[in-house]
MARMISE-383599 format. One record per residue (C-alpha): x, y, z. Coordinates in Angstrom, 3 decimals. Layout:
<site><east>X</east><north>Y</north><up>Z</up></site>
...
REM end
This chain:
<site><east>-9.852</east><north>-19.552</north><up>-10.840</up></site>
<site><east>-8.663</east><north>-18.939</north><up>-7.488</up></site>
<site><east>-10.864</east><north>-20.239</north><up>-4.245</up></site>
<site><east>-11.898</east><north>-16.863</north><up>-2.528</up></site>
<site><east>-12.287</east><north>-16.393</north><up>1.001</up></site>
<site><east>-13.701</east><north>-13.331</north><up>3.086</up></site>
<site><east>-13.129</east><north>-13.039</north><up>6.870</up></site>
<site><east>-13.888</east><north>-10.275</north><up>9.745</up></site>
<site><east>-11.408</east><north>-10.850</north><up>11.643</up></site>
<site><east>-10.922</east><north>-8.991</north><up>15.432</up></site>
<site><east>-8.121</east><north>-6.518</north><up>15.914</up></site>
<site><east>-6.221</east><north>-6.790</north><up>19.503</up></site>
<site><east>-8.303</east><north>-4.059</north><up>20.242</up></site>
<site><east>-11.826</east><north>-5.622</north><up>19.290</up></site>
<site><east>-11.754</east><north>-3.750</north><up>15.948</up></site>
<site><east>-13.032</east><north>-5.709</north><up>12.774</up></site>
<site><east>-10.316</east><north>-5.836</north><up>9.519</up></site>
<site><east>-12.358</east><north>-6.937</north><up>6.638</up></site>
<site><east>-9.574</east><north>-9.613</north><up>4.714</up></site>
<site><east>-9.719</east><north>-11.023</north><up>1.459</up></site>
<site><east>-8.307</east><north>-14.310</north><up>1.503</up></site>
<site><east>-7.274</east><north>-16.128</north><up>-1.758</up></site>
<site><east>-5.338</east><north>-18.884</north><up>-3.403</up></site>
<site><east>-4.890</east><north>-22.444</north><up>-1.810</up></site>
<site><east>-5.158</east><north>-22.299</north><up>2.186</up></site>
<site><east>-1.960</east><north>-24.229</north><up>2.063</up></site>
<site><east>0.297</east><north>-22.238</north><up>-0.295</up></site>
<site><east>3.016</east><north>-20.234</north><up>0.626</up></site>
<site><east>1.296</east><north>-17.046</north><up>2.437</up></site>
<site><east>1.983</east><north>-13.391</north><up>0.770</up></site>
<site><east>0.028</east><north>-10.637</north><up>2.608</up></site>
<site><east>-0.729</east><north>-7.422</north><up>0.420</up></site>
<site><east>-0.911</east><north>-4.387</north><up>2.034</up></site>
<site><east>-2.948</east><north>-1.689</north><up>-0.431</up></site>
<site><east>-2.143</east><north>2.207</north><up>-1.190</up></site>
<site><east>-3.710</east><north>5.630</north><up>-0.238</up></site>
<site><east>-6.632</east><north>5.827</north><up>-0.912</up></site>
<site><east>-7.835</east><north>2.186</north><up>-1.411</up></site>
<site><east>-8.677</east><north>-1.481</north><up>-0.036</up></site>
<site><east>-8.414</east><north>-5.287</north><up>-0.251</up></site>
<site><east>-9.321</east><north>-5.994</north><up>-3.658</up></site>
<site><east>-6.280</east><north>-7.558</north><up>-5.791</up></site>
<site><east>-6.060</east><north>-6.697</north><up>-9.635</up></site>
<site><east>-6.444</east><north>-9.718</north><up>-11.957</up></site>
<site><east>-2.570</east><north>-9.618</north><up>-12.786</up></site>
<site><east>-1.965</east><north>-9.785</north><up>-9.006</up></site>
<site><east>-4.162</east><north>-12.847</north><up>-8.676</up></site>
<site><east>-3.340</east><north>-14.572</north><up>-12.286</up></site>
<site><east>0.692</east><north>-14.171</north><up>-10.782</up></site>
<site><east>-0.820</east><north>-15.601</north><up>-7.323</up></site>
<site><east>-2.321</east><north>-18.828</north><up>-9.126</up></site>
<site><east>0.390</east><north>-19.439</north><up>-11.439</up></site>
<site><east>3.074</east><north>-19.594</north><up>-7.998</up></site>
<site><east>0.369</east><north>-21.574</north><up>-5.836</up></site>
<site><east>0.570</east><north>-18.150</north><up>-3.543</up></site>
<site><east>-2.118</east><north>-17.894</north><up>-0.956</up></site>
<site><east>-2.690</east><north>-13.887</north><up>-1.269</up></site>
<site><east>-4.068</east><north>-11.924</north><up>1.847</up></site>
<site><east>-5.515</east><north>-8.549</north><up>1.658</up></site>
<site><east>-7.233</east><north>-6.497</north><up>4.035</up></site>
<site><east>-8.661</east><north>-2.923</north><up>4.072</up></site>
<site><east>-6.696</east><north>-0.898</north><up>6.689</up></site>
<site><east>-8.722</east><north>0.777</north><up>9.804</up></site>
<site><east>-11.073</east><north>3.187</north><up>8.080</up></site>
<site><east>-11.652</east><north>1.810</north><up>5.020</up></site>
<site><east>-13.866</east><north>-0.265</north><up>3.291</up></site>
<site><east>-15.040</east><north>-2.933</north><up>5.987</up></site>
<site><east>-12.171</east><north>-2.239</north><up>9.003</up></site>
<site><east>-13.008</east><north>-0.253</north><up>11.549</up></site>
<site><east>-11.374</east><north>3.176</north><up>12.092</up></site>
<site><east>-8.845</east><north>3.944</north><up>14.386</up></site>
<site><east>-8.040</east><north>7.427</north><up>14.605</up></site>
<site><east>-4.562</east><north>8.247</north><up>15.608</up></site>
<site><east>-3.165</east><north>5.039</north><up>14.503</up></site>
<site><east>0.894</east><north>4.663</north><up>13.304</up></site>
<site><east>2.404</east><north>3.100</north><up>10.628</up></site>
<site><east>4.097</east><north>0.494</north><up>13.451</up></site>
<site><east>0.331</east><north>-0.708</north><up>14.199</up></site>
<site><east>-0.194</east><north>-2.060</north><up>10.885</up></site>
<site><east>2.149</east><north>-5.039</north><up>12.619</up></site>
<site><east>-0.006</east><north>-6.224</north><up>14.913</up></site>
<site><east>-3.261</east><north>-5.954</north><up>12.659</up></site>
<site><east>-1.350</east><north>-8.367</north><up>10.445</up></site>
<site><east>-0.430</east><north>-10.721</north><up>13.296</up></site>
<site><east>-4.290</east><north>-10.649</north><up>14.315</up></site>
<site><east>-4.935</east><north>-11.914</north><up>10.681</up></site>
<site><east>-2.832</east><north>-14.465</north><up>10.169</up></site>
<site><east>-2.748</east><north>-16.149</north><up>13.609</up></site>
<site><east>-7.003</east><north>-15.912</north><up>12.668</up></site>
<site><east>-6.474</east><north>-17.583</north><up>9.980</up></site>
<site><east>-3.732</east><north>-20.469</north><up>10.580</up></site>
<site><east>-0.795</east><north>-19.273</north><up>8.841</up></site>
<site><east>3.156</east><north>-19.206</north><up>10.874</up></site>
<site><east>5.168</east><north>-17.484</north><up>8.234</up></site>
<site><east>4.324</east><north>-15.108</north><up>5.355</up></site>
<site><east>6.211</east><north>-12.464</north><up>3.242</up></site>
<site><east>4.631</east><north>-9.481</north><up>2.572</up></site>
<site><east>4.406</east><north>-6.128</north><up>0.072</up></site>
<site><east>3.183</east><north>-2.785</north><up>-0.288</up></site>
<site><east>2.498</east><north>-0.698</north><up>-3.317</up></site>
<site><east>2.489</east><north>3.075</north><up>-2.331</up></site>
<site><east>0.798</east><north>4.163</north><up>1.282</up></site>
<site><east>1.026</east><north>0.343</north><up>1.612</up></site>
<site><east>5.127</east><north>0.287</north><up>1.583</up></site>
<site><east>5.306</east><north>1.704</north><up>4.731</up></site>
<site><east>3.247</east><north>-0.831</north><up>6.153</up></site>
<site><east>4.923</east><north>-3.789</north><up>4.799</up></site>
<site><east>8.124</east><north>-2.739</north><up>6.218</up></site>
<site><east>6.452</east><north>-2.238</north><up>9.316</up></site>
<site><east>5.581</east><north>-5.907</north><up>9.501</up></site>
<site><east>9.599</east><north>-6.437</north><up>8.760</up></site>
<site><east>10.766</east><north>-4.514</north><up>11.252</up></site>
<site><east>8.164</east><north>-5.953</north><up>14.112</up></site>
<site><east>7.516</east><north>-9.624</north><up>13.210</up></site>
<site><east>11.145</east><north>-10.746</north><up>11.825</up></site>
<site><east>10.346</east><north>-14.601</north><up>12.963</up></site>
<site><east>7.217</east><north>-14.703</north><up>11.176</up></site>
<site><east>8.102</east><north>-12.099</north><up>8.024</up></site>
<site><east>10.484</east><north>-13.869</north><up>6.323</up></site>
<site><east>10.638</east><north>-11.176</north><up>3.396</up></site>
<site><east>9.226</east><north>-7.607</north><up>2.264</up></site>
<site><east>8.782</east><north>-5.522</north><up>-0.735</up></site>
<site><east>7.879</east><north>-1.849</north><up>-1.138</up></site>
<site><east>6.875</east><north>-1.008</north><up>-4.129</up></site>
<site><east>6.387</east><north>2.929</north><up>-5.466</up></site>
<site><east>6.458</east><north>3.560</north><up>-1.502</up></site>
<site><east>6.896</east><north>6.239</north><up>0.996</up></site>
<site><east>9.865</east><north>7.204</north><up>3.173</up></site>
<site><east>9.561</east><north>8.825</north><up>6.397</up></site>
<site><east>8.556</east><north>12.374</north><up>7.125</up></site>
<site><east>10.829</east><north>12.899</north><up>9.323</up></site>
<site><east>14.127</east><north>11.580</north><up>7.729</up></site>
<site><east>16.763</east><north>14.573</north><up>8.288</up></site>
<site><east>18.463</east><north>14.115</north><up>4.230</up></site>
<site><east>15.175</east><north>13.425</north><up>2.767</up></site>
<site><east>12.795</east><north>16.496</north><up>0.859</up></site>
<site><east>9.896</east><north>14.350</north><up>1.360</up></site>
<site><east>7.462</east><north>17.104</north><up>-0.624</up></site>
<site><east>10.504</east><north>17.499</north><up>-3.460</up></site>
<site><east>8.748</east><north>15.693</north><up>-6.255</up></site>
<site><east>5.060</east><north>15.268</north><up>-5.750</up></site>
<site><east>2.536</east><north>16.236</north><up>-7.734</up></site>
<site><east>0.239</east><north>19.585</north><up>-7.104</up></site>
<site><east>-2.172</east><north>17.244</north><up>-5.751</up></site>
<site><east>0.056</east><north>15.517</north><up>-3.126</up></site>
<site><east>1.332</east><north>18.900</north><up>-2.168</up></site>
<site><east>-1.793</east><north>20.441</north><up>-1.705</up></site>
<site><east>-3.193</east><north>17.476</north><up>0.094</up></site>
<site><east>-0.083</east><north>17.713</north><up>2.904</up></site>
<site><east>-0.730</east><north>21.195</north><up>3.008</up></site>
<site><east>-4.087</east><north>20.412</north><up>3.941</up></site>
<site><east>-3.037</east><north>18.410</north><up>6.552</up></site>
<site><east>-0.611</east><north>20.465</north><up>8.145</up></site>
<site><east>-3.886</east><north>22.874</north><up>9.196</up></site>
<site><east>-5.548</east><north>20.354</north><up>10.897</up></site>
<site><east>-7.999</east><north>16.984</north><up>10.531</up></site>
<site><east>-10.829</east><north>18.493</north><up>10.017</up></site>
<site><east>-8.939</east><north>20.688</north><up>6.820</up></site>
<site><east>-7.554</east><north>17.348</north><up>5.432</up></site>
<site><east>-10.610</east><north>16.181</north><up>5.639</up></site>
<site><east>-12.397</east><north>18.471</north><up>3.422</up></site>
<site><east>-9.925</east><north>18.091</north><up>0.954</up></site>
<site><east>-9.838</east><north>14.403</north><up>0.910</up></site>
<site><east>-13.688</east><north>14.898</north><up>0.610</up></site>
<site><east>-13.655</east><north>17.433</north><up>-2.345</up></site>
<site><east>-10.565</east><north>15.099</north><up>-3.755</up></site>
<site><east>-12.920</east><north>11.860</north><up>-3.159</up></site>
<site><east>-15.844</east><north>13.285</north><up>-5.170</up></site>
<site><east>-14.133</east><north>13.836</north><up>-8.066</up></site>
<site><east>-12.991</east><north>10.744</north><up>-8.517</up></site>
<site><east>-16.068</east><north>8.617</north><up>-7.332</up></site>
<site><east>-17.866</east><north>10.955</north><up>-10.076</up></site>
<site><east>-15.854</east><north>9.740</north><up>-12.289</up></site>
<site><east>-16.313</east><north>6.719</north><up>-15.214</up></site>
<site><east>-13.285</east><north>4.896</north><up>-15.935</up></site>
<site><east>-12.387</east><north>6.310</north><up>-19.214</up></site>
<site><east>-12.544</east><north>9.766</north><up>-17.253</up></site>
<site><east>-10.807</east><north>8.461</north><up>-14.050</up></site>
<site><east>-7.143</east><north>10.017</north><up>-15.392</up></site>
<site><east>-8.271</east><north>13.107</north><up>-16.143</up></site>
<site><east>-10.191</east><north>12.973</north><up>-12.563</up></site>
<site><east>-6.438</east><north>12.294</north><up>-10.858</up></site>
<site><east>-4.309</east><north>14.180</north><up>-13.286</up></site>
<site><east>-2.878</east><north>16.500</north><up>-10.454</up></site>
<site><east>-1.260</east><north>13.291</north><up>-8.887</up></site>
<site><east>-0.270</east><north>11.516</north><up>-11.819</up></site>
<site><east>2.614</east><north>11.413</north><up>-14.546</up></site>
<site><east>2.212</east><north>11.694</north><up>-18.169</up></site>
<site><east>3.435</east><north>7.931</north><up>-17.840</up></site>
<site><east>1.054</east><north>6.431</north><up>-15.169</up></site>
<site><east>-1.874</east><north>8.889</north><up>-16.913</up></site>
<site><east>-1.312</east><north>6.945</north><up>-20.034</up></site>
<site><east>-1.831</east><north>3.644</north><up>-17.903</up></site>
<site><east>-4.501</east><north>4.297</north><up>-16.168</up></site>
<site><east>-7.157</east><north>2.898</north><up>-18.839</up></site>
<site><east>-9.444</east><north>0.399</north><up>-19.634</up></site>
<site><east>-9.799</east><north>-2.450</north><up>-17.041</up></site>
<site><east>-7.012</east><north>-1.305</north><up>-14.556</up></site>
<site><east>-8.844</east><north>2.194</north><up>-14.335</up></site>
<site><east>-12.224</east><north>0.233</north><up>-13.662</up></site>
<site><east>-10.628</east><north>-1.726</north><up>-10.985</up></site>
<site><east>-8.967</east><north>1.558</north><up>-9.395</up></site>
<site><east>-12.093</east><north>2.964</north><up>-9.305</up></site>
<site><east>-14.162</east><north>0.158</north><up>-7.981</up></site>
<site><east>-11.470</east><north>-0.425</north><up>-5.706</up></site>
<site><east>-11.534</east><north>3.358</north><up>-4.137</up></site>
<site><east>-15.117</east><north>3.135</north><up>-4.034</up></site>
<site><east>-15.557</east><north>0.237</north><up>-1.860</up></site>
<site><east>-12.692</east><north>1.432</north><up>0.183</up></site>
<site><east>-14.372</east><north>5.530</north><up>0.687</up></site>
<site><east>-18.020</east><north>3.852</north><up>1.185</up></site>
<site><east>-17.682</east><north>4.445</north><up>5.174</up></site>
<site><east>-15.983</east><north>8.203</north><up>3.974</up></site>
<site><east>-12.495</east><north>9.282</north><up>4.294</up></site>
<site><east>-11.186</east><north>8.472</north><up>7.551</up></site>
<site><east>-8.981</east><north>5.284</north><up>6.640</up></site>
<site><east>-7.437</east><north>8.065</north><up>4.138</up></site>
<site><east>-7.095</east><north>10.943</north><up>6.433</up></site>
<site><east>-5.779</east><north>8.423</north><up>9.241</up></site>
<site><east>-3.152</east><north>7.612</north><up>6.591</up></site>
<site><east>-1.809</east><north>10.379</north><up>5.561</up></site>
<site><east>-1.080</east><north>11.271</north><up>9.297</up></site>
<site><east>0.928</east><north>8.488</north><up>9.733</up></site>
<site><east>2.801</east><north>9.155</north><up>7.376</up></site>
<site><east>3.628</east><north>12.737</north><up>8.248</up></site>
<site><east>4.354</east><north>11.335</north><up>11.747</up></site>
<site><east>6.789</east><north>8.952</north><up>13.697</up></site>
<site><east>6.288</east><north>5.386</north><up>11.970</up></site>
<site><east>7.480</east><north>3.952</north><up>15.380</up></site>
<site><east>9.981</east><north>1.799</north><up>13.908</up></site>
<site><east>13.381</east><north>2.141</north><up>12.754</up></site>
<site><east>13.851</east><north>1.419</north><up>9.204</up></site>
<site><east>17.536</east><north>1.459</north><up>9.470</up></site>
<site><east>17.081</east><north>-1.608</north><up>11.632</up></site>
<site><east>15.376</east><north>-3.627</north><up>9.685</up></site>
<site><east>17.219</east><north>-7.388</north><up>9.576</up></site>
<site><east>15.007</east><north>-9.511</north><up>6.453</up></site>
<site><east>15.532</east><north>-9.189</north><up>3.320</up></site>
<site><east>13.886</east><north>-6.115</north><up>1.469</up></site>
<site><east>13.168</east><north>-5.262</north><up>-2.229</up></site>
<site><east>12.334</east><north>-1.647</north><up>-2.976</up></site>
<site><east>11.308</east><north>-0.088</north><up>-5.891</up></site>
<site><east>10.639</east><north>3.272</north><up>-7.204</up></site>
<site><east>9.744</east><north>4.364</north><up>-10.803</up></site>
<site><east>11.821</east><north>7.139</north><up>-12.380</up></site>
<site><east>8.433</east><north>9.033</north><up>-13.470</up></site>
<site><east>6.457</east><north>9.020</north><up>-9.714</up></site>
<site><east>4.776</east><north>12.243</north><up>-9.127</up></site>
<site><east>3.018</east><north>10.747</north><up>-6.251</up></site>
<site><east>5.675</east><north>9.354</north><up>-4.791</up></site>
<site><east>9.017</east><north>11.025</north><up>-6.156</up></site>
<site><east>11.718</east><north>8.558</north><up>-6.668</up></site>
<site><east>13.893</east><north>10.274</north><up>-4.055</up></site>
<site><east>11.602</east><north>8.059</north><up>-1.494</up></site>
<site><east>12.552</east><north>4.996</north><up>-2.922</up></site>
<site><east>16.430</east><north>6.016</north><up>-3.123</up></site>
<site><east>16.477</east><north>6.720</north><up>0.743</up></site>
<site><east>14.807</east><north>3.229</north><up>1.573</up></site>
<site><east>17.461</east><north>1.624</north><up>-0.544</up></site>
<site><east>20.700</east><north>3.480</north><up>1.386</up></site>
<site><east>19.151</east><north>3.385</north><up>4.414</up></site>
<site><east>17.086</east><north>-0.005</north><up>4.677</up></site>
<site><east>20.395</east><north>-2.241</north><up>5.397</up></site>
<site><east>18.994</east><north>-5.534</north><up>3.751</up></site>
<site><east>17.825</east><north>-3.480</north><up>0.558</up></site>
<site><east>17.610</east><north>-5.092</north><up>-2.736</up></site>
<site><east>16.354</east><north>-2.961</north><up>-5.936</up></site>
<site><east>16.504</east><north>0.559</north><up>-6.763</up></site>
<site><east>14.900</east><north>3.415</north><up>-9.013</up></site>
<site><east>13.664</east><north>1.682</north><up>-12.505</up></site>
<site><east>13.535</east><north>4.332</north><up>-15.014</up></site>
<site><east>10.280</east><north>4.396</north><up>-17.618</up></site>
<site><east>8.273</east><north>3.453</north><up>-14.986</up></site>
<site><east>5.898</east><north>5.279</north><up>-12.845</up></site>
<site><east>3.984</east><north>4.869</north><up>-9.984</up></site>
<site><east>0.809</east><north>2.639</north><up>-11.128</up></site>
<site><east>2.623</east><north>1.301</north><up>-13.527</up></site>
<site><east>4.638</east><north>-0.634</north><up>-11.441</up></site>
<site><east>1.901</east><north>-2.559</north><up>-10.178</up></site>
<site><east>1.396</east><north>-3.618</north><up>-14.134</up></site>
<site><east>4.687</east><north>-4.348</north><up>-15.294</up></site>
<site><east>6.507</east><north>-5.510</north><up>-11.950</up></site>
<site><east>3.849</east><north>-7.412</north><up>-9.744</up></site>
<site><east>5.140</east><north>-11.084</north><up>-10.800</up></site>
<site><east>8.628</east><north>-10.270</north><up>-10.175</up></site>
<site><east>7.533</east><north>-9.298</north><up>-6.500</up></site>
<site><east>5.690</east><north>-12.286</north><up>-6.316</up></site>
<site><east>8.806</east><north>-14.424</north><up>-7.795</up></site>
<site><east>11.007</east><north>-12.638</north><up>-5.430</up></site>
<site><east>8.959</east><north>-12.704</north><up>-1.985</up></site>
<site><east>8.050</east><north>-16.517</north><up>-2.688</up></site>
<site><east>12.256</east><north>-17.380</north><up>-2.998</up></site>
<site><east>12.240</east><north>-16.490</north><up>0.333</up></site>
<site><east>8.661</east><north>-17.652</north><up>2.292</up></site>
<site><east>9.822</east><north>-20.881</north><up>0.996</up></site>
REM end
């Protein structure tokens, strides 16, 4: 069993970020950077993968959810200094770092911002900018991603009601229900996955992270739709990316622009896999691959 660690730890900007902390204190550091909506919890695959490398694991809930405090208005870019905040709290000079989903654009973040400290990154099932000229960001998604970004372009306080009314039906939700809660965001592949314990942990894991309400989500879903305030095409350490063939959350397309335009890229579009289950089928690999280059 892995030794587990909580911290608050204080933002730059006297914020809290709640962080999860596990795995030896010494180990080689990986810091986890979770999707949209969600928070620091780490799925027992993540963690049996972490104890079987000696990986010290970090997670924390980004501003807004679960125990971090909100910060309205925040970029994609700011998730670097959060992260610095973290680990300089807690002792550790170099770490790689990944991101499933809303949490891919964060990781790379950390690339582009901290290159003598993040030695490696990996975005897994992740977005690509809004803004990218050759990119139909929409072109893909699910009814409920589309509706959601439709939601947003009216305003916060519209996105906000629909993250709400999205929120309850989920939270209402038991785990042998959750799938059909999320259907409008999910393939017929990831639907089939999301079962048993995984769908209890999703659930657990989106309830913790929505217990202060829906402003961590709302807060990412407009950094996403605006500037990132980094330069992905500038990016200098290495870089896996990956993308499942059957993402209606986030359309393969995204994962196929990182990889031309992400100069250090490694990976590509898997087919038979979706967007969750990536995190099932792929999260040792990541771990393998980040911890041949921390070390």
């Amino acid at each position: 069993m892995l030794e587990e660690r909580h911290h608050d730890v204080p933002a730059p900007d006297g914020r809290t970020l709640r962080v999860l902390d596990v795995g030896p204190e010494d180990g080689p550091a990986i810091v986890a950077h979770h999707g949209t909506p969600g928070g620091r919890s780490l799925y027992r695959l993540e963690r049996e993968s972490a104890e079987e490398r000696g990986l010290r694991l970090i997670a924390y809930d980004r501003p807004g959810y679960g125990g971090s405090t909100p910060a309205t208005g925040r970029r994609v870019v700011d998730a670097a200094a959060d992260v610095a905040a973290i680990v300089d709290a807690l002792g550790v000079a170099r770490f790689a770092t990944y991101g499933g989903s809303g949490g891919g654009p964060h990781a790379l973040a950390c690339a582009a911002r901290m290159p003598e400290r993040c030695a490696a990154a990996a975005t897994i099932a992740g977005v690509a900018p809004s803004d990218a000229t050759d990119l139909d960001w929409l072109g893909g998604m699910g009814e409920g991603n589309v509706a959601e970004f439709a939601a947003a372009r009216e305003g916060r306080e519209a996105l906000a009601a629909h993250c709400r009314a999205d929120a309850a039906g989920i939270l209402d939700a038991t785990p042998d229900d959750l799938a059909d809660a999320m259907r409008p965001h999910l393939s017929d592949r990831d639907a089939c996955a999301l079962t048993g314990e995984f769908a209890a942990h999703v659930l657990a894991t989106i309830r913790d992270a929505l217990s202060p309400g829906v402003d961590g989500w709302v807060d990412d879903d407009y950094a996403f739709l605006g500037p990132w305030g980094f330069d992905p095409e500038r990016i200098g350490v290495p870089v896996l990316i990956w993308q499942g063939e059957e993402d209606l959350m986030v359309p393969p397309a995204h994962g196929a622009w990182l990889k031309r335009r992400v100069p250090t890229a490694e990976g590509g579009v898997l087919a038979d896999e979706g967007h969750l289950t990536l995190a099932l089928d792929r999260i040792g690999d990541v771990h393998a691959w980040l911890l041949a280059r921390v070390t």
